[in-house]
N, C-alpha and C positions, 0 to 999 in steps of 0.2 A: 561369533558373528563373522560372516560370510565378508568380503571386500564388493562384492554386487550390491549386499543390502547395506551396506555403509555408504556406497555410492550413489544408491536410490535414495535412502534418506538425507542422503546430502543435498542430491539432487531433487527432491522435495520440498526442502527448507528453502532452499536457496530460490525456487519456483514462487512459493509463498513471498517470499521477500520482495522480489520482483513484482509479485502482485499486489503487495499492500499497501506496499511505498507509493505508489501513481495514486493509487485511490485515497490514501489519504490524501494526498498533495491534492488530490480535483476535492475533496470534502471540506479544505480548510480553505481552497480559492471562493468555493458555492458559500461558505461562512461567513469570510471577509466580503464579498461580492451583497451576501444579502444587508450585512451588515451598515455598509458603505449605504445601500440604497435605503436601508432603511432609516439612517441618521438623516439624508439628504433629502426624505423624505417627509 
């Protein structure tokens, strides 16, 4: 294995990570957020 393709898949992973982390965080706000209105409701 090449140190480019170690660094892209590094660089991939870590891309991914960045991006799943926020979207779960907005998926468990829009959960608790329905959640809330729907007890109060």
């Amino acid at each position: 294995m090449s140190v480019a393709k170690v660094t892209k898949i590094c660089g991939v992973i870590f891309a991914e990570q960045n991006f799943v982390r926020p979207l779960f965080f907005l998926l468990e706000l829009l959960r608790n957020l329905f959640l809330s209105g729907f007890v109060a409701g």
